[in-house]
C-alpha positions, -999 to +999 in steps of 0.1 A: +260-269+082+255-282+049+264-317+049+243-320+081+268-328+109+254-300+133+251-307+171+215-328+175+185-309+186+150-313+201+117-285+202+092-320+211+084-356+202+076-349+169+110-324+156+141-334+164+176-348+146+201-327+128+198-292+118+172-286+092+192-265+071+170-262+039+179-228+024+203-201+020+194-163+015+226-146+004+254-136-004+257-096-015+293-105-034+296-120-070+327-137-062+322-151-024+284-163-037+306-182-066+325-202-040+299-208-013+270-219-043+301-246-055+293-260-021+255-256-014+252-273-052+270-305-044+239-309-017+214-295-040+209-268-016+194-239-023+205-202-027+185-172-032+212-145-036+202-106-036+226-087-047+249-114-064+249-102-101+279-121-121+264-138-151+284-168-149+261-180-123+233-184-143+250-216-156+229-242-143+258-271-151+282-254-127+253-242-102+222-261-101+206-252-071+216-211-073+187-188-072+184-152-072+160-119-070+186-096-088+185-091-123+221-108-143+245-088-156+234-103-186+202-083-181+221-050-174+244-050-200+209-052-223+193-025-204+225+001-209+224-007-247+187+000-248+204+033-235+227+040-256+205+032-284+178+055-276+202+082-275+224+072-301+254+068-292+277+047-313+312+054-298+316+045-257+344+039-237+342+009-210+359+007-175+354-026-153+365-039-111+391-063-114+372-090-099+344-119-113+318-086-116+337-062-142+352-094-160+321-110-167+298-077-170+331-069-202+324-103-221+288-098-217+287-063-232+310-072-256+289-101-267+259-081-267+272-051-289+283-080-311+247-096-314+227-064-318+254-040-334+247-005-330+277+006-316+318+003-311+341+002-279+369+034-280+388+018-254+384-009-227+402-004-194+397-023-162+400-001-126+428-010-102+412-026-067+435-004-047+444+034-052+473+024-074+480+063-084+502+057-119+476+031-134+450+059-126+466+087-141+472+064-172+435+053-175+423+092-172+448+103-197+431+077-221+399+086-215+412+126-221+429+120-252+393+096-271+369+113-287+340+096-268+319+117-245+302+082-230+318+062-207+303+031-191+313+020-153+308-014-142+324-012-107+322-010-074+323+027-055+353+021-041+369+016-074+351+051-087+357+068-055+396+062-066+393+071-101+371+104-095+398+119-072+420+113-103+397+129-124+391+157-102+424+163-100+428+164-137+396+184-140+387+162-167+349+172-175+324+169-201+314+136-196+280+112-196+288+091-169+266+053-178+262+038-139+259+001-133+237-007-104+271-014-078+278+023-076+241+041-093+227+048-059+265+054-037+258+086-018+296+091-011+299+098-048+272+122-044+295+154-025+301+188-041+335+181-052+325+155-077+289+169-089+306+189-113+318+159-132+292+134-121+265+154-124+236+142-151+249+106-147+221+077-163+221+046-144+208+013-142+197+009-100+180-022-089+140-020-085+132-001-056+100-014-037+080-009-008+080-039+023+046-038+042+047-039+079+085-031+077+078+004+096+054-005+120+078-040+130+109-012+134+091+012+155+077-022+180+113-026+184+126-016+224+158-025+243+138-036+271+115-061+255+137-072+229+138-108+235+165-121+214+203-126+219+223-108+243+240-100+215+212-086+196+197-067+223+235-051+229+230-037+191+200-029+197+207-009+234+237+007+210+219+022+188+192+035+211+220+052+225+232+067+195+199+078+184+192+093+216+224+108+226+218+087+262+237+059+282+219+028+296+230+016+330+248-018+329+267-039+357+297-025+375+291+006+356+307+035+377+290+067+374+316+089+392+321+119+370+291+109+344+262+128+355+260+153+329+258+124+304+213+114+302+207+076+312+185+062+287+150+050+296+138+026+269+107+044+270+119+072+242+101+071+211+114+067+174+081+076+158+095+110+154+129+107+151+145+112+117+172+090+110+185+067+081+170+040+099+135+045+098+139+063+058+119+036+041+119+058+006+149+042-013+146+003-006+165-016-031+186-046-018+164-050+009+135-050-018+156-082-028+162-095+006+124-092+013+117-112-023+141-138-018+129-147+019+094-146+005+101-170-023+115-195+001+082-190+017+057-195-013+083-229-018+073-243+015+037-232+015+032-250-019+052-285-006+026-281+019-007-278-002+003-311-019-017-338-021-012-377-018-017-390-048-009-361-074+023-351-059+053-347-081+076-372-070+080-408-074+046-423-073+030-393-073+043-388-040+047-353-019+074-341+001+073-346+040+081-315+062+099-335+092+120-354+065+123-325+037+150-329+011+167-296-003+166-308-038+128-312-032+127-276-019+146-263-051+121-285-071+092-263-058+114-229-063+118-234-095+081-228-099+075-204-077+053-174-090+036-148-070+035-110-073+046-089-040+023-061-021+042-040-046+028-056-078+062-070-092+060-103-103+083-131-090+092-164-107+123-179-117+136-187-153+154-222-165+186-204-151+173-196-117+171-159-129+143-133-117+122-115-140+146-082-145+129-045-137+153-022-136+147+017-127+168+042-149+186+070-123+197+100-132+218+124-106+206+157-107+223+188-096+205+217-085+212+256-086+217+251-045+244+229-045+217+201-036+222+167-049+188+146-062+187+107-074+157+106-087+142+081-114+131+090-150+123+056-165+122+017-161+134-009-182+114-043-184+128-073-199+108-106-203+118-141-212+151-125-215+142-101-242+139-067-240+099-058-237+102-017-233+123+012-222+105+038-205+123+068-202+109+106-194+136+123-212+123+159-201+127+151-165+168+141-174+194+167-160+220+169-183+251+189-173+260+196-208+250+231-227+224+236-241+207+211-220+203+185-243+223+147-246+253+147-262+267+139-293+293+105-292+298+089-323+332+080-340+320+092-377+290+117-385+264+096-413+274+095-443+247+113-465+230+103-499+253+104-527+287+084-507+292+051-493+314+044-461+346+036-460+360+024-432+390+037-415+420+002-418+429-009-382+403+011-363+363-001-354+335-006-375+320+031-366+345+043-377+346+054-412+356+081-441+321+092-461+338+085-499+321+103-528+300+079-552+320+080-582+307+095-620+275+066-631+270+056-597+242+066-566+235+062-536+200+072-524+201+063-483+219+074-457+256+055-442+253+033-476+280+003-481+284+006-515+274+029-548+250+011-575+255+018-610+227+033-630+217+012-661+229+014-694+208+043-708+210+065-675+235+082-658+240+097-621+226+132-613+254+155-594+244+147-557+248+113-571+216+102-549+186+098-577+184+074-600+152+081-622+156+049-640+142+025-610+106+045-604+103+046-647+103+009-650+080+001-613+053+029-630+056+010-661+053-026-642+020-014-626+009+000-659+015-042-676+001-059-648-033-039-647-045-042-680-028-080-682-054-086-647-077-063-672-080-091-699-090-129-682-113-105-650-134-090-688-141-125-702-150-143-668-173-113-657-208-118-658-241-092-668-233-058-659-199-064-645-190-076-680-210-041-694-191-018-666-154-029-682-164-008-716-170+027-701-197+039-727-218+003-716-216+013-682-225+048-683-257+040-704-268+013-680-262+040-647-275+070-664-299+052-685-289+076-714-279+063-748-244+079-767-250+089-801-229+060-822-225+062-861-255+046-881-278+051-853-316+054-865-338+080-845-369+074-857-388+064-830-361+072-801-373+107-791-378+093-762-349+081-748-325+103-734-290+111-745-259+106-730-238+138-728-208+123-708-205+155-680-228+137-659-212+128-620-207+095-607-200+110-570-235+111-560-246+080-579-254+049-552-236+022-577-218-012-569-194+001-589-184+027-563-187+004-531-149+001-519-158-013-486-156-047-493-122-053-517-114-086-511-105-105-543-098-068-557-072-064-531-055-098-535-051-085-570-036-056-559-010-074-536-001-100-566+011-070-587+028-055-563+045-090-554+055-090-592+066-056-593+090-056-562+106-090-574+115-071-605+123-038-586+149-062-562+159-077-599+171-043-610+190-035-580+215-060-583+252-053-585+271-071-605+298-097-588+273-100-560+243-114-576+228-147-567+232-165-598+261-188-615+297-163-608+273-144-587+262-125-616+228-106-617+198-112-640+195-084-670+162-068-678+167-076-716+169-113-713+153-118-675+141-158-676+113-170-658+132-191-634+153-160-622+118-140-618+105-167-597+136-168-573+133-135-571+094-140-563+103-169-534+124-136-515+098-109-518+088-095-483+068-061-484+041-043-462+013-027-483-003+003-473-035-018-454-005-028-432-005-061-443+030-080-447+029-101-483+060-126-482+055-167-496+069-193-478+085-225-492+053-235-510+046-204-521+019-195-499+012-160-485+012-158-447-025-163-442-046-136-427-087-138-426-115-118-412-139-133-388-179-121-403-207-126-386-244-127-406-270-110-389-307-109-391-324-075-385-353-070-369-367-053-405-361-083-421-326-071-440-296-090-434-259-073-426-222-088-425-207-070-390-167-079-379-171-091-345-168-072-313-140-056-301-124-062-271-093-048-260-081-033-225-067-004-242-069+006-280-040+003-307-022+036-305-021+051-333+007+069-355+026+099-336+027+084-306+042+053-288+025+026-262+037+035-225+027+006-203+005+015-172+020+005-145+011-024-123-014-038-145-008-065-177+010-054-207-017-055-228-034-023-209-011+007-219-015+047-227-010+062-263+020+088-253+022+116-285+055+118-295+081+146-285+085+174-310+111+155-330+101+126-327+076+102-347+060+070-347+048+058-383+034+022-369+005+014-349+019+006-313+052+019-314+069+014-283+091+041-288+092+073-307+123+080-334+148+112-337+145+125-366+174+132-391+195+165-382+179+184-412+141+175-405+113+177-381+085+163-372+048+169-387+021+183-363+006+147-365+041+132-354+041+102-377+066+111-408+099+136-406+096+169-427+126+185-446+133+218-419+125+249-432+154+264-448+158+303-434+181+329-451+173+370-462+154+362-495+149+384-523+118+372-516+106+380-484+093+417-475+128+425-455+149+410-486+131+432-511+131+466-492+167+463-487+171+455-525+148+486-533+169+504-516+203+493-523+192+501-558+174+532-554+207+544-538+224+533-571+207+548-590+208+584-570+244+578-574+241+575-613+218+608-612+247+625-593+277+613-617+254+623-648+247+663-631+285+665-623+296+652-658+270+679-670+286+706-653+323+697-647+335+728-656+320+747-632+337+754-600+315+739-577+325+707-592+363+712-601+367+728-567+391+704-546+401+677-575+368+667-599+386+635-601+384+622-566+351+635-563+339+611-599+362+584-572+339+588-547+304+585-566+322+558-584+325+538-548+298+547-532+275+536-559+299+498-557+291+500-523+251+503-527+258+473-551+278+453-526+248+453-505+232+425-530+255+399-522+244+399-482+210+391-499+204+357-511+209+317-506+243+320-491+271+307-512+306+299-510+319+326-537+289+352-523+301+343-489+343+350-498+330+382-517+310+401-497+331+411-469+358+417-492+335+436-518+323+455-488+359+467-474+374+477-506+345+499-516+342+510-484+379+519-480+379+534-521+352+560-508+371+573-472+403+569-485+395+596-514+376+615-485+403+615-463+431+628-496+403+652-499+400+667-468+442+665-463+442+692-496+414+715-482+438+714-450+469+720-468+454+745-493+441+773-468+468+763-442+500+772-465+519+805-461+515+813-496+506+795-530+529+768-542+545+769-505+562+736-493+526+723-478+511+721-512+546+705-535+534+668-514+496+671-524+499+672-563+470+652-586+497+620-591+510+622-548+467+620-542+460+596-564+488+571-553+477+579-515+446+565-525+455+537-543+479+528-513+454+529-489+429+508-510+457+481-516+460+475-479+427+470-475+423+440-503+457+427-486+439+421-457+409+406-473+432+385-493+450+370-462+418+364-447+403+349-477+434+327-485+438+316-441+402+311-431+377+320-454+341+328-446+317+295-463+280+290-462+269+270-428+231+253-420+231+259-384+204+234-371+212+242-335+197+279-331+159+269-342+150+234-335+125+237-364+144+253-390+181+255-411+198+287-405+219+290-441+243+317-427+279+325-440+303+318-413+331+346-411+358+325-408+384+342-388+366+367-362+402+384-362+403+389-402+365+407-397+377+427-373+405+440-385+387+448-415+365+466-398+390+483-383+414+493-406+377+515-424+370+529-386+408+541-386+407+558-419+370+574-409+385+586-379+419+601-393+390+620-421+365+631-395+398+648-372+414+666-403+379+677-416+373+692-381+402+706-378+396+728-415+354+732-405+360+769-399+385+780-428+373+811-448+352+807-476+320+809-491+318+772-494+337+750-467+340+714-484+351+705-445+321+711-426+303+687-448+331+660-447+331+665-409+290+663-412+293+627-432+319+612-409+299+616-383+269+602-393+290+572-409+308+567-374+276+567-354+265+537-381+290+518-377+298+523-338+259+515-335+263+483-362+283+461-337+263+461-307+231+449-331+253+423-346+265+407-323+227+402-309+207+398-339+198+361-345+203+343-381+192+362-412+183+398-395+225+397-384+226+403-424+201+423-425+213+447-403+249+447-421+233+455-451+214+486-433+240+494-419+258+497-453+231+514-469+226+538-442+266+547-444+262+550-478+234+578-481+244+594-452+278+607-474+263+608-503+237+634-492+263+651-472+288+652-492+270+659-528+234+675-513+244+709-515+270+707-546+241+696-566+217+720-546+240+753-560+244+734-592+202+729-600+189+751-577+210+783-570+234+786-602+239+821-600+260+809-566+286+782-595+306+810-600+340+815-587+334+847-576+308+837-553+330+805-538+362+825-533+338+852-510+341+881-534+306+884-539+275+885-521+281+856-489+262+824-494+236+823-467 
């Protein structure tokens, strides 16, 4: 067909000979495409592939006459690092088809990460072409075992559709699947088993389009006045029948035992029919098919509209339709350029390449089990550089929680104050964050290298500020002002010359005179004096007039171009200077040769927006404005920039240019930035994350440190509790100074004074504790307040609980110094306690010493704010803390209500039983509201819950001792407690 050697044909006298084969459209495989191309090339034949992708074939060496309306790989790879980038992700894993595709599509992405950085490959594995089940297994267990959460496919479904029944199998999820276009858009990917690991997928899918007339030609179409083939017409008469469930008669047809099966008519109609024929919504490689067919088309039409005379061939000759050439036809390709019904453009690079669009797909999986593809972006590339991402991250289905992208990166940043070291044998992202060492800093984030501080200055502790570099740049700008001060005083003429010497100038505004020594008066009365208060803000002076700086702000860029070739001076490290044994220039003996190379580097952007750098001749990059003079019609004269005109103006900072869509780049809308995001340029094209630990300002164009949240000392909630805490010290004090008053009365020495001072003694520790909840959390605060907390907790019920056991054992014995009362002696109580207070601080001790509690920032519960919270460590250790106090208030509250109606005057048990009740109900109540209070009110109510504990047995247990003791001391008798006398009401 190529070479010409077909069977000889005829249509009239004017068209006949061999087949005019002049183009190809096809084919839809990389590697077939490669091999037919080899052929059509050696006829300079052309072929306009669309769906051919493999980069290799845009070597025009190997295939000069290959054409095609599908973006190269080249393109895509470019596209899914524009991904990646936005999302920043640094650490991906790769799999590739073994065929021409996945080979070329690896060395291209390879190359790419290579030439923009910004990222490292965790593994690289290429998919079997068969369902070869051990190679499978082996490439999931890799993907299992690396810490990536990305993984890039460039294959072919069949390839995925073997891997994700591996991966099902495995239940390997938590994945963000990165689609190249082969497989973006399969729908047999797109089933309920595989959602759950599929699901929130970002791909890169050809350009869908629309075709006009496409619907109206499809509906014409009828068995009966097809006209085409016989073999034609029988698909078409097939798939009339499987549309419409209906048999067309043909010859020697038998219809014995067929007439419940409907004869088609050809009548029916498909204008209401739904079927995947007639869904025009989702056209992508026919998009392509339609492009390449129409290129052909603009090829010949323009061959046609030449002209004798001015064509481009030899002697300005043009190219004959009966005797075409196919190297004259890929001539005219080559310059095709036209823009579809659609508004895509269509043209052809020196490569033969289309101008890429790509759409970016996401697969969406709703509540219902339903499956969506739907697009949330575009990517345009032009002259094969990347022009603009556009992506609507809120419309992005992520099946991660929360909803939000994923982290994948190798190594978290390295913060100011370390340098990077990376990890030997492993990639470049890939690194341990070292601490600068004593004398060194580093102020920016993921640094190389520490700087040493110079001679007479030395590192603070974050090792991130050195004070010495802002000193000497405030001190540069300080020289260079009053050195510009001298030469601009003697070369300044009249008043400017008066203006420099500020008394001068203020007499000549003001017309006042200052007083000066050996001034005469007589005769000046009338002149008035200067007092120097007067206000130059509403004075109309030249002086003031900053709207036209011009050699004033060439000035202001030369110092600043002097001071920044110092400042890069000073930051020199020694052994990597640029001077003889790479040495660096020192301050103390800086020559003037080393100042000027330093001068020749200098590239800055001041805050006008201007960009100050000298070229080899040591001019600046040149920048003017364009004045025009004009003439009023009052006779006064004004200097006016020229017009404006734009399509769309500059956006300004906070948000980022989104380009509208089918018209020129230069017409675009200003997009505010996401909360989170800023743009600090004009035109942005995109907006930036920023860092973890800040946010955005309302006006989106500069990152604010987060609002650090903790319970303050500070804050109304942080000071009542502390009012409290020590208001409930202090009542304890109040209580320990009445009972040390009257200890020898028997309200107080009644059931062992001593573990009565105990439990004052703890309960006022455990008001005290309370303190340490409140506060920037720190690591000792955070390892000392639980165990603080549980001691002094245990210290108070344990004495309770040997309290109550003796009022039990006292009225319970047969008779005084019985065997109850031999095991409840002052030394047995007071070693009970202590046992029972030493397993508590075992506990905290483990716990402490395993998996101690340490301060966290939690950045992830407000997106505007740090969360400083102490992290408990082990949630087992807590809760057996907890525990081990609810056991003991349990065993106190059953023994005190099983003595709550002994005889006598004054039952120490009722009140024990009273207290434990009140501290159970705290306590049982504390959990739920833990558990559900967010951040700082989670200490909060721990510390209420403290407090409240705490005064409920303080005023249980010591509210009516000191009530008798102040208040009734006729009833402090021993009498009246052993029931002898009148009965206490």
């Amino acid at each position: 067909m190529t070479s010409g050697r077909g069977e000889p044909f005829q249509l009239n006298e004017s068209c006949n000979g061999k087949p005019p084969v002049l183009g190809i459209v096809g084919d839809t495989s990389s590697t077939r495409t490669i091999a037919i191309s080899s052929i059509a090339s050696l006829y300079r034949l052309p072929l306009v592939s669309y769906f051919a992708t493999c980069s290799c074939l845009s070597n025009r060496r190997l295939f000069p006459s290959f054409f095609r309306t599908i973006p190269s790989d080249a393109f895509q790879v470019r596209a899914i690092l524009q991904i990646l980038r936005r999302f920043n992700w640094t650490w991906f894993g790769l799999l590739i088809s073994d065929d021409d595709y996945g080979l070329h599509a690896a060395r291209s992405f390879q190359s790419g990460l290579a030439q923009y950085g910004g990222g490292c490959l965790a593994y690289l594995e290429v998919l079997p072409s068969g369902k070869d089940e051990e190679v499978l297994k082996r490439i999931v267990g890799i993907m299992e075992k690396s810490t990536s959460r990305v993984v890039i496919a460039f294959a072919h479904q069949s390839n995925m559709l073997n891997l994700m029944e591996e991966v099902v199998r495995q239940k390997m999820t938590g994945l963000q699947w990165i689609a190249s276009e082969a497989w973006t858009t399969a729908i047999v990917l797109q089933t309920p088993s595989y959602m759950p690991f599929l699901a929130g997928t970002l791909g890169i899918a050809i350009r869908r389009g629309q075709i006009p007339g496409l619907r109206d030609f499809l509906l014409r179409i009828r068995p009966d006045n097809d006209r085409r083939s016989s073999q034609d017409n029988n698909l078409v008469k097939q798939f009339w029948e499987q549309v419409f469930q209906c048999k067309f008669i043909t010859p020697g047809m038998e219809f014995e035992g067929q007439t419940k099966e409907r004869l088609c008519t050809g009548n029916e109609s498909l204008r209401n029919v739904e079927t995947e024929f007639l869904d025009l919504s989702n056209l992508r490689s026919e998009y392509n098919v339609y492009k390449a067919v129409y290129a052909l088309a603009h090829a010949l039409h323009d061959i046609l509209q030449c002209v004798p005379g001015s064509g481009p061939f030899q002697g300005q000759s043009c190219a004959s339709l009966q005797g075409l050439e196919p190297w004259q036809l890929v001539y005219q390709l080559q310059r095709v350029n036209f823009t579809t019904y659609f508004g895509d453009q269509v043209s052809f690079d020196e490569s033969g390449d289309a101008l890429p669009i790509y759409d970016v797909i996401n697969w969406m999986w709703h509540s219902d089990g339903r499956t969506e593809v739907k697009n949330v972006g575009e990517v345009n590339e032009l002259a094969s550089k990347i022009d603009n991402l556009n992506l609507d991250e809120d419309k992005i289905f992520w099946n991660f929680e929360p909803k939000k992208p994923p982290k994948s990166v190798c190594s978290e940043s390295c913060p100011p104050g370390t340098r990077m070291a990376r990890k030997k044998g492993e990639p470049v992202c890939c690194f341990d964050c070292i601490r600068c060492s004593e004398g060194e800093v580093s102020n920016k984030k993921d640094s190389t290298k520490c700087t040493s501080c110079p001679e007479e200055f030395w590192s603070n502790r974050q090792h991130n500020f050195n004070e010495a570099k802002f000193i000497t740049f405030s001190m540069l700008v300080f020289c260079a002002v009053w050195i510009a001060f001298i030469p601009a005083y003697m070369n300044s003429p009249g008043k400017y010359a008066d203006a420099v010497e500020v008394k001068q100038f203020w007499e000549h505004i003001f017309q006042c005179k200052f007083v000066s020594p050996g001034m005469e008066f007589k005769g000046q009365t009338q002149e008035r004096l200067c007092t120097g208060n007067e206000i130059l803000r509403n004075v109309d002076t030249e002086f003031l007039d900053l709207s036209n700086l011009r050699p004033e702000y060439n000035v202001y860029k030369a110092v600043y171009a002097l001071a920044h070739a110092l400042h890069d001076l000073l930051q020199c490290v020694p052994g990597s200077g640029p001077f003889k044994g790479q040495s660096c220039a020192r301050l103390h003996g800086l020559e003037p040769w080393q100042l000027l190379y330093y001068m020749q580097k200098v590239n800055f952007t001041t805050d006008f927006g201007d960009h100050v750098s000298f070229d080899e001749s040591g001019d600046v990059l040149p920048i003017y404005d364009v004045m025009n003079w004009m003439w009023l019609s009052d006779g006064s004269t004004e200097v006016k920039n020229p017009p404006k005109s734009v399509c769309s103006e500059s956006c300004p900072p906070g948000t980022r240019m989104a380009i509208k869509k089918g018209e020129p780049v230069c017409c675009f809308d200003c997009i505010p930035c996401s909360e989170g995001k800023i743009s600090n340029e004009t035109d942005s094209t995109q907006c930036t994350s920023c860092p973890e630990e800040f946010w955005s300002n309302p006006q989106r164009d500069h990152c604010e440190p987060k609002i650090i949240e903790f319970l303050s000392y500070m804050e109304p909630l942080g000071i009542s509790l502390t009012t409290a805490s020590l208001c409930g010290a202090l009542l304890c004090l109040i209580v320990l100074g009445i009972f040390t008053n009257h200890r020898t009365t028997p309200v107080v020495r009644a059931n062992n004074s001593e573990l009565s001072f105990l439990i004052l003694l703890s309960l006022k520790l455990c008001f005290m504790c309370s303190l340490l909840f409140i506060g920037h959390p720190r690591l000792s605060t955070c390892q000392l307040r639980q165990a603080a907390f549980g001691i002094s907790f245990v210290l108070c019920i344990s004495c309770i609980l040997v309290k109550t056991m003796v009022v039990l054992a006292v009225f319970k014995a047969s008779k005084p110094g019985g065997c109850s009362l031999k095991w409840f002696g002052v030394m047995q109580q007071r070693g009970t306690v202590v046992f029972l207070t030493l397993i508590q601080a075992a506990i905290c001790t483990t716990w402490i010493m395993s998996s101690s509690p340490t301060p966290h920032k939690n950045t992830q519960y407000y997106k505007d704010k740090i969360i400083v919270e102490c992290l408990v460590g082990s949630t087992v250790g807590f809760g057996v803390l907890l525990g081990y106090i609810g056991l003991l208030a349990i065993l106190s509250f059953l023994i005190a209500f099983l003595a709550r109606n002994l005889p006598d005057n004054f039952n120490e048990a009722k009140f024990i039983t009273f207290s434990m009740l009140v501290f159970c109900a705290v306590w049982v109540a504390f959990i739920p509201a833990y558990i559900n209070s967010p951040a700082k009110y989670a200490d909060a109510v721990e510390v209420f819950a403290i407090l409240a504990s705490s005064f409920g047995l303080l005023l249980a247990l010591f509210g009516p001792k000191c009530y008798i003791i102040i208040l009734k001391p006729e009833k402090n008798t021993r009498k009246a407690l052993m029931g002898r006398g009148k009965p206490i009401s």
